[in-house]
mmCIF entry with sequence, helices, sheets and N, C-alpha, C, O atoms, coordinates in Angstrom:
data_MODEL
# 
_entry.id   MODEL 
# 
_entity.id                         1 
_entity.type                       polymer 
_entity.pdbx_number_of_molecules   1 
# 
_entity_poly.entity_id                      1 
_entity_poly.type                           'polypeptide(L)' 
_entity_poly.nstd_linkage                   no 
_entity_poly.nstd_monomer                   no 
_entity_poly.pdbx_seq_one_letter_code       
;(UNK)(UNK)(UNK)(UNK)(UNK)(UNK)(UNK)(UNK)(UNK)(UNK)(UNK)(UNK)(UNK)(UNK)(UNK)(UNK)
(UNK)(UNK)(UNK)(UNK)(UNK)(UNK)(UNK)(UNK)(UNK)(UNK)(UNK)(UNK)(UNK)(UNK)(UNK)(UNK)
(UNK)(UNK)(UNK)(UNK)(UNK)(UNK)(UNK)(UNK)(UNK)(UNK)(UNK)(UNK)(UNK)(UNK)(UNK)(UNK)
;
_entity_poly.pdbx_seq_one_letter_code_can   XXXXXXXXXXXXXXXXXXXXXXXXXXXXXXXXXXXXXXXXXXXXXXXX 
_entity_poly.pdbx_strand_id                 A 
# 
loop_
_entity_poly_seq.entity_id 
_entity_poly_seq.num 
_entity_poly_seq.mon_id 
_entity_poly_seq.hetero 
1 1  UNK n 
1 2  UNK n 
1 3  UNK n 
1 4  UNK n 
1 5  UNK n 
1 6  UNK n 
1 7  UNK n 
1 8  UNK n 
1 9  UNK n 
1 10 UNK n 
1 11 UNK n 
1 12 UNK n 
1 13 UNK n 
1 14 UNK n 
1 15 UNK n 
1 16 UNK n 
1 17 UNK n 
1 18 UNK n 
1 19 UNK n 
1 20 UNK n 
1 21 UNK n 
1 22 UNK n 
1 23 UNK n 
1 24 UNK n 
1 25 UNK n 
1 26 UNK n 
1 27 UNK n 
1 28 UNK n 
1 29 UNK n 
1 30 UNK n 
1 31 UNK n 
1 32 UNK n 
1 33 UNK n 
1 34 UNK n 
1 35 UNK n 
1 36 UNK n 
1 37 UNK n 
1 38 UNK n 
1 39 UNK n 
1 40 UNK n 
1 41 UNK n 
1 42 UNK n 
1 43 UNK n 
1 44 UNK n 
1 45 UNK n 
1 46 UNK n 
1 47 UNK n 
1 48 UNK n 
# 
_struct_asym.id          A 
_struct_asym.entity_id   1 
# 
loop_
_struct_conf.conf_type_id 
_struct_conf.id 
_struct_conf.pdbx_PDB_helix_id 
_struct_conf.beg_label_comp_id 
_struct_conf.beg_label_asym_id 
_struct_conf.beg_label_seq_id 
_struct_conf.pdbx_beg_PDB_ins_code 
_struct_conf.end_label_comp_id 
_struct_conf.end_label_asym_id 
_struct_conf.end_label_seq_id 
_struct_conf.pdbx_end_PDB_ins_code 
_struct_conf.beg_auth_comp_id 
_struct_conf.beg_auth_asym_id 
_struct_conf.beg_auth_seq_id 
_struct_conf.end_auth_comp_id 
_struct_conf.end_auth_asym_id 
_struct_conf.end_auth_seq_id 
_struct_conf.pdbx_PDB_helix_class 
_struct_conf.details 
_struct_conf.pdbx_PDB_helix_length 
HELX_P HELX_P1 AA1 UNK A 10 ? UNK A 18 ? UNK A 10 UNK A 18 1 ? 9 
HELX_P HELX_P2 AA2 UNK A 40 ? UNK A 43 ? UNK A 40 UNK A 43 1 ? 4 
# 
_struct_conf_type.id          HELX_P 
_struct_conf_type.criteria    ? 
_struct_conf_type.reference   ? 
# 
loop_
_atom_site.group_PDB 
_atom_site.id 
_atom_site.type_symbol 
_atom_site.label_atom_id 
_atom_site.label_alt_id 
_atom_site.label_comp_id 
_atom_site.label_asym_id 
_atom_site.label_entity_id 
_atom_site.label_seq_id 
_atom_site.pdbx_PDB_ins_code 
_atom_site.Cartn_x 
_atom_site.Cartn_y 
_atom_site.Cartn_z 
_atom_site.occupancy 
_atom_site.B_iso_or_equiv 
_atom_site.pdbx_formal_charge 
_atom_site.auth_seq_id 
_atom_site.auth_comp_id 
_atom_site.auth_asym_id 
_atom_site.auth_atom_id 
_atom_site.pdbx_PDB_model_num 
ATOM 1   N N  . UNK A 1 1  ? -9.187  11.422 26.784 1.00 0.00 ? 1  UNK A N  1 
ATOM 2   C CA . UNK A 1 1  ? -9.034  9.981  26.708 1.00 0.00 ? 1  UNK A CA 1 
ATOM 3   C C  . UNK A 1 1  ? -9.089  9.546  25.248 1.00 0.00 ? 1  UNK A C  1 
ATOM 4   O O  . UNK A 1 1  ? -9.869  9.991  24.406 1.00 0.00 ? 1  UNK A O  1 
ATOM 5   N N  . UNK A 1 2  ? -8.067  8.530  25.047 1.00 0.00 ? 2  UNK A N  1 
ATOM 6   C CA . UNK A 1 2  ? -8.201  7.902  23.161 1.00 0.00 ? 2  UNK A CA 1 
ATOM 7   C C  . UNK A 1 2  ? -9.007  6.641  23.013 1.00 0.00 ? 2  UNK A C  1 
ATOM 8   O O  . UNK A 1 2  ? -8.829  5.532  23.515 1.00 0.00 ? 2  UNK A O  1 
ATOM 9   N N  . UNK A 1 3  ? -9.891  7.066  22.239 1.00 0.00 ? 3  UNK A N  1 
ATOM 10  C CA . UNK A 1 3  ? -11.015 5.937  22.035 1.00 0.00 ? 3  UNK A CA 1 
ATOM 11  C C  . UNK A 1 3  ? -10.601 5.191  20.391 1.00 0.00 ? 3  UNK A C  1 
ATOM 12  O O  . UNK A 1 3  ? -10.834 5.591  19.251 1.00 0.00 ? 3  UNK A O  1 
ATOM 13  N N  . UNK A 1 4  ? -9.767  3.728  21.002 1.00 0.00 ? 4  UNK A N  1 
ATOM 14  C CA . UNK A 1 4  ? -8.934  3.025  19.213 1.00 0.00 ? 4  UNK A CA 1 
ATOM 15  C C  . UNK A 1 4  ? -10.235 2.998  18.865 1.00 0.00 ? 4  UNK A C  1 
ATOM 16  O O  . UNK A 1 4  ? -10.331 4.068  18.264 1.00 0.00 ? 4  UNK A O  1 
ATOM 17  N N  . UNK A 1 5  ? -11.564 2.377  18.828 1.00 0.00 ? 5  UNK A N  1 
ATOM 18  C CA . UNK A 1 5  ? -12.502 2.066  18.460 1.00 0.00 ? 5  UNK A CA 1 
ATOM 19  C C  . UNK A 1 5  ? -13.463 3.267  17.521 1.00 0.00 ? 5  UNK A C  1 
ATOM 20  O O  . UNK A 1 5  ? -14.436 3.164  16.774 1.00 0.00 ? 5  UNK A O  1 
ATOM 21  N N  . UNK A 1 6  ? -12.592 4.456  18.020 1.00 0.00 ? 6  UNK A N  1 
ATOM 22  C CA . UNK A 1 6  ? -13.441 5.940  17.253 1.00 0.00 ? 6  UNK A CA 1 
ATOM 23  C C  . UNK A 1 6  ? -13.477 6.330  15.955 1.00 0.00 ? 6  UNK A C  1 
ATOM 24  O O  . UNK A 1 6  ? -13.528 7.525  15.663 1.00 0.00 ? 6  UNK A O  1 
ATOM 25  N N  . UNK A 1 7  ? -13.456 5.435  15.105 1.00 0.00 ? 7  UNK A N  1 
ATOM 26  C CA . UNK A 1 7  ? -13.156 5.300  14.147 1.00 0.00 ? 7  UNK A CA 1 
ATOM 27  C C  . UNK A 1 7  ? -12.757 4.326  13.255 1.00 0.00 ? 7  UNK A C  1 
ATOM 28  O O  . UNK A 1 7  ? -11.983 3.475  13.694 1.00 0.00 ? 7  UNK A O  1 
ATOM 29  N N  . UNK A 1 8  ? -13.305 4.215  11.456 1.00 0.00 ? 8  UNK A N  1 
ATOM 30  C CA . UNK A 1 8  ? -12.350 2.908  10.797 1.00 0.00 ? 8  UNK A CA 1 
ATOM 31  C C  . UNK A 1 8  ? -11.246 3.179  10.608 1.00 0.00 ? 8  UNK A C  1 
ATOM 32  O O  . UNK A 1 8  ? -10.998 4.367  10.814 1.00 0.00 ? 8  UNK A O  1 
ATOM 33  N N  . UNK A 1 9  ? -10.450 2.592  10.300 1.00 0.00 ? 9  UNK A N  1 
ATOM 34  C CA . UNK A 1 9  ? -8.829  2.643  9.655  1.00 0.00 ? 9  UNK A CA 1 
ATOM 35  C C  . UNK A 1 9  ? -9.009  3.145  8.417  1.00 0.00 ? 9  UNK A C  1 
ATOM 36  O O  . UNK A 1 9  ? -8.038  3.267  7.670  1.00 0.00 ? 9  UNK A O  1 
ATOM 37  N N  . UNK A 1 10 ? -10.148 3.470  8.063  1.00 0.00 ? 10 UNK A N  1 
ATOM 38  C CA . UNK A 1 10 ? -9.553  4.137  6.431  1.00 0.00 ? 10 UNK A CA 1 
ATOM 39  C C  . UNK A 1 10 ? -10.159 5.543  7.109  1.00 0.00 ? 10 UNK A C  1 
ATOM 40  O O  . UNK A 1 10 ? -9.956  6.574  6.468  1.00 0.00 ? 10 UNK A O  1 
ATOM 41  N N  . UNK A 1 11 ? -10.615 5.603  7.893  1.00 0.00 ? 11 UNK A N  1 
ATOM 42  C CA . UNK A 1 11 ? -10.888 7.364  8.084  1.00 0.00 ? 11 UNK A CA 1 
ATOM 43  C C  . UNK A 1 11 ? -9.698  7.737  8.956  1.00 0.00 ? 11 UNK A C  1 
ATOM 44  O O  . UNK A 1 11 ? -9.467  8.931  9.143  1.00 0.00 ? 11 UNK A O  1 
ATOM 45  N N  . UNK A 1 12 ? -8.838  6.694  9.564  1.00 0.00 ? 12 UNK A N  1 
ATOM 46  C CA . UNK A 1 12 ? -7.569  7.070  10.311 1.00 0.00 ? 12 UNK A CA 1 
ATOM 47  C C  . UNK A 1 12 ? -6.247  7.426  9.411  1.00 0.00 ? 12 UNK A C  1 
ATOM 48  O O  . UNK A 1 12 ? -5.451  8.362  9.492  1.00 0.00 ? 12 UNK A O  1 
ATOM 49  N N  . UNK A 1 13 ? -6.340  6.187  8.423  1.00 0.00 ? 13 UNK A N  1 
ATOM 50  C CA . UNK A 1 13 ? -5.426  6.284  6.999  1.00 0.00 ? 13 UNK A CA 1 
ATOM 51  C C  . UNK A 1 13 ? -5.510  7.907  6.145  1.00 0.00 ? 13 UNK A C  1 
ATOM 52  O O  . UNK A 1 13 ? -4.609  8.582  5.647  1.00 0.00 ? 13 UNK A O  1 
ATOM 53  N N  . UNK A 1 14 ? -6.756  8.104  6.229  1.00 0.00 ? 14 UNK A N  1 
ATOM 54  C CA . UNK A 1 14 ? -7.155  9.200  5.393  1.00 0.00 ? 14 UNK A CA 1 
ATOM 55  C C  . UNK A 1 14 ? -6.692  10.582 5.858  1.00 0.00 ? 14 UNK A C  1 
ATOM 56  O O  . UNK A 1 14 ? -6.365  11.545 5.165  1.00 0.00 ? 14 UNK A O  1 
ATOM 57  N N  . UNK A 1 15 ? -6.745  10.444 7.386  1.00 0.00 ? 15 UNK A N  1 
ATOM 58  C CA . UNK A 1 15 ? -6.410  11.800 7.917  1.00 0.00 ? 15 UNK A CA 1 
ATOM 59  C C  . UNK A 1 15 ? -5.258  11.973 8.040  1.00 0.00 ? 15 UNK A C  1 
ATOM 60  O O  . UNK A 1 15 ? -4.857  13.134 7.961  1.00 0.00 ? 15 UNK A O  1 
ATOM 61  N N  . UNK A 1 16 ? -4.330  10.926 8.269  1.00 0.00 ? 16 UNK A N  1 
ATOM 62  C CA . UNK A 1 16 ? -3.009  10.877 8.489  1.00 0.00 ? 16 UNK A CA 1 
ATOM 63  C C  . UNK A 1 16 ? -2.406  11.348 7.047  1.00 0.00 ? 16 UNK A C  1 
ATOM 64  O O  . UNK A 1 16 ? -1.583  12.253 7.191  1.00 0.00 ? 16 UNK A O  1 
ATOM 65  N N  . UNK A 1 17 ? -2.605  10.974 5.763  1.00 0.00 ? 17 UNK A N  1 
ATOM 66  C CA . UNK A 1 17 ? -2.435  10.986 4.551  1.00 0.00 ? 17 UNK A CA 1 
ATOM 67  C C  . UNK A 1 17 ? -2.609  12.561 4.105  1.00 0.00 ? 17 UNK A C  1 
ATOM 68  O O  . UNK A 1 17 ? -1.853  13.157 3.338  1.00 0.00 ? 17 UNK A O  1 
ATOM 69  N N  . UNK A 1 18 ? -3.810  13.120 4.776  1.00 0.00 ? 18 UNK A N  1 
ATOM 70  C CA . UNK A 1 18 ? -4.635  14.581 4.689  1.00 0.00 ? 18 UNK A CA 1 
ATOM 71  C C  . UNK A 1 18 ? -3.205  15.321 5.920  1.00 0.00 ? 18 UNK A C  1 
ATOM 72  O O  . UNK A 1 18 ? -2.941  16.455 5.521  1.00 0.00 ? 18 UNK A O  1 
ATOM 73  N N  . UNK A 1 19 ? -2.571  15.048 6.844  1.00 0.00 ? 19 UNK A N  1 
ATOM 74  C CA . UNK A 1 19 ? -2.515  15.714 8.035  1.00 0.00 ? 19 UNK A CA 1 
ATOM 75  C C  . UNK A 1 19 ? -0.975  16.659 7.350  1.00 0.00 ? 19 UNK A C  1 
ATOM 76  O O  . UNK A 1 19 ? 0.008   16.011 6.990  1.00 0.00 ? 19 UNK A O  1 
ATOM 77  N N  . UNK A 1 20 ? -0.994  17.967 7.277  1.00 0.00 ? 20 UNK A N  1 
ATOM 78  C CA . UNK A 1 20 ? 0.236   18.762 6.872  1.00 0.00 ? 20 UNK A CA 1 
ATOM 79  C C  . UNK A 1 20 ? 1.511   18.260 8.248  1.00 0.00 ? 20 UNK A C  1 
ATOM 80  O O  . UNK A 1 20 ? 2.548   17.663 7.958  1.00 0.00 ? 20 UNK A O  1 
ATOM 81  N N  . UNK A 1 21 ? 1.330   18.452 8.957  1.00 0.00 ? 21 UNK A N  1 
ATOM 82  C CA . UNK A 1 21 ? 1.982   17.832 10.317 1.00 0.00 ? 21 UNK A CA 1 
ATOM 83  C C  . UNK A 1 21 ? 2.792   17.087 9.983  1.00 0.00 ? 21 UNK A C  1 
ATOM 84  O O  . UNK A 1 21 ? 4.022   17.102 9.962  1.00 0.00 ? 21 UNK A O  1 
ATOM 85  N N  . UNK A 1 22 ? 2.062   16.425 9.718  1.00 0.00 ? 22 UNK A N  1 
ATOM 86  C CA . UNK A 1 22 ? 2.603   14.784 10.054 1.00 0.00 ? 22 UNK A CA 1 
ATOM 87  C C  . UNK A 1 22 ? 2.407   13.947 11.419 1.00 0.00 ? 22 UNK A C  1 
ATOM 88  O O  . UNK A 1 22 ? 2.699   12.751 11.410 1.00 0.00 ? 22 UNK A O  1 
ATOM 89  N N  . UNK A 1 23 ? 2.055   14.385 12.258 1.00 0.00 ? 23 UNK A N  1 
ATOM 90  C CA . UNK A 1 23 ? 1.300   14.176 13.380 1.00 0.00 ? 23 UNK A CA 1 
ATOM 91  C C  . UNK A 1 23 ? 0.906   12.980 13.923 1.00 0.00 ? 23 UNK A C  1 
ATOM 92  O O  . UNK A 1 23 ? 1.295   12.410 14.942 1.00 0.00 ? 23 UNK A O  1 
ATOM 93  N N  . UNK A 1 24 ? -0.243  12.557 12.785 1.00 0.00 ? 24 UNK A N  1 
ATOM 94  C CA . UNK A 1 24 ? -0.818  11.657 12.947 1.00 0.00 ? 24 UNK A CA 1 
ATOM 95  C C  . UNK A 1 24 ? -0.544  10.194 12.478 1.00 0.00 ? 24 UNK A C  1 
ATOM 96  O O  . UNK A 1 24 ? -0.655  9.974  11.272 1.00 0.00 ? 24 UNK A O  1 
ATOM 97  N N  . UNK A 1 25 ? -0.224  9.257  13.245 1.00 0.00 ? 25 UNK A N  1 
ATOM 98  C CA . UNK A 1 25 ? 0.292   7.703  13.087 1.00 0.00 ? 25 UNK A CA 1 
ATOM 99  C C  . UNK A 1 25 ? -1.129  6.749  13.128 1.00 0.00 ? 25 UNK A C  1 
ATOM 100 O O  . UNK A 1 25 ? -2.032  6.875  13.954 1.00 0.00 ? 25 UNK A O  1 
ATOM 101 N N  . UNK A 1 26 ? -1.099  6.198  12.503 1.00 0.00 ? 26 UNK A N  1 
ATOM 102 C CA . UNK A 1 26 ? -2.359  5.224  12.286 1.00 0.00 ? 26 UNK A CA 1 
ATOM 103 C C  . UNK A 1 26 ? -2.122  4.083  13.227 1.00 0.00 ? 26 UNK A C  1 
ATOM 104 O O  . UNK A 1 26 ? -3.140  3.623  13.745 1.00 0.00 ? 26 UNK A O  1 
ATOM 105 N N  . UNK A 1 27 ? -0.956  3.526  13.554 1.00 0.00 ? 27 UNK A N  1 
ATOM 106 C CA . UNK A 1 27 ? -1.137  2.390  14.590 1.00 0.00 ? 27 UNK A CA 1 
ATOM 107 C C  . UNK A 1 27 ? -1.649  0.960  13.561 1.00 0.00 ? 27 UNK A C  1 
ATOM 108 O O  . UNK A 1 27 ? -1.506  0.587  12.397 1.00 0.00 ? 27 UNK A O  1 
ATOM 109 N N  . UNK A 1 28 ? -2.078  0.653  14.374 1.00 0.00 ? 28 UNK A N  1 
ATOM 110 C CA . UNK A 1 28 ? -2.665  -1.188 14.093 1.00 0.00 ? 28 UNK A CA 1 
ATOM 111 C C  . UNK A 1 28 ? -3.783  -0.744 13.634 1.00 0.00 ? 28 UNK A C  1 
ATOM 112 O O  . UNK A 1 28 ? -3.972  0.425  13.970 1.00 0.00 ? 28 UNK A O  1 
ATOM 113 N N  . UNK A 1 29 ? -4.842  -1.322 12.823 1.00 0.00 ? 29 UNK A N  1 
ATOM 114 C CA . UNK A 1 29 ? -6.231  -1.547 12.648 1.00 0.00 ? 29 UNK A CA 1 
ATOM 115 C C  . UNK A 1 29 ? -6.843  -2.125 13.899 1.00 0.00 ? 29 UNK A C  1 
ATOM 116 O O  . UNK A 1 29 ? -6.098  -2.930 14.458 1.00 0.00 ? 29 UNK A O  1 
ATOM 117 N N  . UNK A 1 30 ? -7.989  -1.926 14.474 1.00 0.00 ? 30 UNK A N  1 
ATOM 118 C CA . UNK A 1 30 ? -8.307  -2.613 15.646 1.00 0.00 ? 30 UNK A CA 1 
ATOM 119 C C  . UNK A 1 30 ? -9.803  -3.645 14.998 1.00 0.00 ? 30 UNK A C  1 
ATOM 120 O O  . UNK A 1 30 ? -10.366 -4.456 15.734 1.00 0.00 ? 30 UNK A O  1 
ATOM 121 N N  . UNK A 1 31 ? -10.175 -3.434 13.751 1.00 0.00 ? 31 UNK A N  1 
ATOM 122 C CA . UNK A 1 31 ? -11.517 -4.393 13.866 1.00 0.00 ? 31 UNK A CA 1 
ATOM 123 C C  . UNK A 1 31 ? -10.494 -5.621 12.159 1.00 0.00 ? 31 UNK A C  1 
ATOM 124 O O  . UNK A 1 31 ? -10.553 -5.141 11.027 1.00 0.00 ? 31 UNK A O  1 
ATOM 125 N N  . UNK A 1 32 ? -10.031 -6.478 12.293 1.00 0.00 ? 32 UNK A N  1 
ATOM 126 C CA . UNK A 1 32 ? -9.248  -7.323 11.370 1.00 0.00 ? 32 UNK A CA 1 
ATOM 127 C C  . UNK A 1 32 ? -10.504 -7.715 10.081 1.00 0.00 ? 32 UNK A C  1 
ATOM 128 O O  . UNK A 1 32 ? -10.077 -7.937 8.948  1.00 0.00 ? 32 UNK A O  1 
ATOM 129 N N  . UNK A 1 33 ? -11.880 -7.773 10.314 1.00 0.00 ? 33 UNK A N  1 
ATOM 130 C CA . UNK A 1 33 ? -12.585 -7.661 9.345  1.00 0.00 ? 33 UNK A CA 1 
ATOM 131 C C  . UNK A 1 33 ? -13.130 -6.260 8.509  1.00 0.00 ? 33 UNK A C  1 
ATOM 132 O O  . UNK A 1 33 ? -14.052 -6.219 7.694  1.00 0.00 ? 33 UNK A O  1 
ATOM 133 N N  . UNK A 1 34 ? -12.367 -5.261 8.918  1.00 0.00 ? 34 UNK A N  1 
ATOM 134 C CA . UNK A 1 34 ? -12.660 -3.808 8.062  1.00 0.00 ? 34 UNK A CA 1 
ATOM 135 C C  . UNK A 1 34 ? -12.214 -4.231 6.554  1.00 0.00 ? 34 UNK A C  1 
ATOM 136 O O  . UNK A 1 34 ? -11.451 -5.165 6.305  1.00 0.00 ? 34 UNK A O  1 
ATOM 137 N N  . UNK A 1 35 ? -12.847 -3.348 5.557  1.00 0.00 ? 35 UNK A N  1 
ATOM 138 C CA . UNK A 1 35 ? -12.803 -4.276 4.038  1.00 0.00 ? 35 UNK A CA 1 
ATOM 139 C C  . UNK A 1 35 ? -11.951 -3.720 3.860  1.00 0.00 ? 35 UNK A C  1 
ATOM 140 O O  . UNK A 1 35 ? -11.693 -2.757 4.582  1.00 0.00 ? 35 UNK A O  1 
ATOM 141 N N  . UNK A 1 36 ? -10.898 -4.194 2.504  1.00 0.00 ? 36 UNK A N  1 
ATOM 142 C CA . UNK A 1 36 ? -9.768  -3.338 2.478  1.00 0.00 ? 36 UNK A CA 1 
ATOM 143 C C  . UNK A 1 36 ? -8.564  -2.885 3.373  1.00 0.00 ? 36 UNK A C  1 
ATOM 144 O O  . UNK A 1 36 ? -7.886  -1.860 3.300  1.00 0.00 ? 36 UNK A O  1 
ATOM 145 N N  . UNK A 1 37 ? -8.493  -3.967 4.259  1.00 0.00 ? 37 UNK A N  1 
ATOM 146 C CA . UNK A 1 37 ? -7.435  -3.653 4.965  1.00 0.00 ? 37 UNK A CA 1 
ATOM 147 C C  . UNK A 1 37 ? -6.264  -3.530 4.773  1.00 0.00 ? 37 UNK A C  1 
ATOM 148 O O  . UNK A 1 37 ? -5.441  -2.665 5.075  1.00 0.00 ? 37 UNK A O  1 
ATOM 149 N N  . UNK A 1 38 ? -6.204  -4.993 3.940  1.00 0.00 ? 38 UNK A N  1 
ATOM 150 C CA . UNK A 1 38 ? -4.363  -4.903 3.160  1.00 0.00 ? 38 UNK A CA 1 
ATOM 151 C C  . UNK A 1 38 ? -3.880  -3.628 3.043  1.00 0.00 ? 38 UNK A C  1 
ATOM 152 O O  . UNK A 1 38 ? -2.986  -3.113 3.714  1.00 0.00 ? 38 UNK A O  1 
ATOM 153 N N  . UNK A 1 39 ? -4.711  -3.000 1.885  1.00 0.00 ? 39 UNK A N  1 
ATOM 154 C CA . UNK A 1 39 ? -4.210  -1.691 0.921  1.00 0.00 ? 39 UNK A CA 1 
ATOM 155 C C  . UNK A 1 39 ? -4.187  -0.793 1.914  1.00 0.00 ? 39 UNK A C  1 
ATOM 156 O O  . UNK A 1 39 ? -3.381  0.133  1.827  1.00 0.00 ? 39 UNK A O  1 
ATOM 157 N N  . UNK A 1 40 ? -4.963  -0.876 2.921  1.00 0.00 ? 40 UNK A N  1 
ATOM 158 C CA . UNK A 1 40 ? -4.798  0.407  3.946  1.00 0.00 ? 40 UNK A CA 1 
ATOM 159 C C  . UNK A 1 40 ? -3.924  0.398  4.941  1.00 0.00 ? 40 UNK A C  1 
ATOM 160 O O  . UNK A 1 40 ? -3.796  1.272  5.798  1.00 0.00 ? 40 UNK A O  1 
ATOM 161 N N  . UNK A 1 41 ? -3.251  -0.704 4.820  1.00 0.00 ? 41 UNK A N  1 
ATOM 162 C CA . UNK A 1 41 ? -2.173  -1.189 6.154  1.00 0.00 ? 41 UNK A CA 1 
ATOM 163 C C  . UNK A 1 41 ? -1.142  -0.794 4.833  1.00 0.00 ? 41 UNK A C  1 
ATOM 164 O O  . UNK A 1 41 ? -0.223  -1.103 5.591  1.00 0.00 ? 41 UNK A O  1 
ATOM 165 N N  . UNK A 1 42 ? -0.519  -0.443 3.708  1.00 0.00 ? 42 UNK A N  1 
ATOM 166 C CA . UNK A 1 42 ? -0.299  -0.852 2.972  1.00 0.00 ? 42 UNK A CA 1 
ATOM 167 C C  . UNK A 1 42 ? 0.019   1.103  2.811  1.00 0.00 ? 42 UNK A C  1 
ATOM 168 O O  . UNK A 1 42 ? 1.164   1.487  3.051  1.00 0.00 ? 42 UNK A O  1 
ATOM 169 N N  . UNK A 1 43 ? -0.815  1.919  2.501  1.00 0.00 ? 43 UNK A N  1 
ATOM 170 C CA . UNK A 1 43 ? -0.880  3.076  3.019  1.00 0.00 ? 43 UNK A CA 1 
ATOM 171 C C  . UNK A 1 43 ? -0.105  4.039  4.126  1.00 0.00 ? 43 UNK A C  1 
ATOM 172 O O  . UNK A 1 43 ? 0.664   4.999  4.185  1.00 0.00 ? 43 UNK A O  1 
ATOM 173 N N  . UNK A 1 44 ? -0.971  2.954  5.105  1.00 0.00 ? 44 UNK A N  1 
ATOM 174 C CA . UNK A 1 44 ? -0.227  3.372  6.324  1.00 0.00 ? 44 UNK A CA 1 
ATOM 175 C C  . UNK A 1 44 ? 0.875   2.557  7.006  1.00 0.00 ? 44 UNK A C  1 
ATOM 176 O O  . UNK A 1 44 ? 1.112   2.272  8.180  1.00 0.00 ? 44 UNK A O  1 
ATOM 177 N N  . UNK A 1 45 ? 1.369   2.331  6.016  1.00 0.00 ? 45 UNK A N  1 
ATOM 178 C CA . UNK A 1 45 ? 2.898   1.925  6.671  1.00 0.00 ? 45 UNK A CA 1 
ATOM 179 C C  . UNK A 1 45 ? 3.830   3.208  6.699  1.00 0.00 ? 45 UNK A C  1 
ATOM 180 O O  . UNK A 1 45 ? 4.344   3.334  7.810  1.00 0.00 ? 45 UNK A O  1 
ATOM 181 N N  . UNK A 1 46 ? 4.145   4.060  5.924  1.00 0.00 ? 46 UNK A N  1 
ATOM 182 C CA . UNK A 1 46 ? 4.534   5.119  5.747  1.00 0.00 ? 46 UNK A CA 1 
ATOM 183 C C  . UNK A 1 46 ? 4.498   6.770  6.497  1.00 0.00 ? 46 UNK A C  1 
ATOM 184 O O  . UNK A 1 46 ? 5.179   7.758  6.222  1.00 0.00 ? 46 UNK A O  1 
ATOM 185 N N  . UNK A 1 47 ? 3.385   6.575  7.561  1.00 0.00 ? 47 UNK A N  1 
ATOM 186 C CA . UNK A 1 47 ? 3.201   7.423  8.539  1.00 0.00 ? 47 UNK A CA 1 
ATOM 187 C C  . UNK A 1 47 ? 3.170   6.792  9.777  1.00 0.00 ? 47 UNK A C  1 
ATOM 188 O O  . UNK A 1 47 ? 2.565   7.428  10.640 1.00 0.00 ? 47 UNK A O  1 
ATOM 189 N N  . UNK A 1 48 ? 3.727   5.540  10.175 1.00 0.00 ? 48 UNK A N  1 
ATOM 190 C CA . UNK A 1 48 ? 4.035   4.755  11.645 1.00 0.00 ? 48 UNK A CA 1 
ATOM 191 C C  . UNK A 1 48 ? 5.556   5.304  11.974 1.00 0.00 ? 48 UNK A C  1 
ATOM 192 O O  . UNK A 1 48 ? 6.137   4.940  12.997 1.00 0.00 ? 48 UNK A O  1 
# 
């Protein structure tokens, strides 16, 4: 089962960024007050 909540978006950003694959898609942010979101939506535009 996928738990969106299992994690922040910069440890989702990070792995996706880290992932040789390519695999991994970051999706939406799910908490809109995580700090740094811009730059990390911003990041992860590029692996959606």
């Amino acid at each position: 089962m996928i738990n969106p909540t299992g994690g922040a978006f910069k440890d989702i950003v990070r792995a996706a960024e880290k992932c040789t694959a390519g695999c991994l898609h970051p999706g939406t942010p799910f908490n809109p007050d995580e700090p740094g979101l811009e730059k990390l939506v911003q990041r992860a535009a590029k692996y959606q």
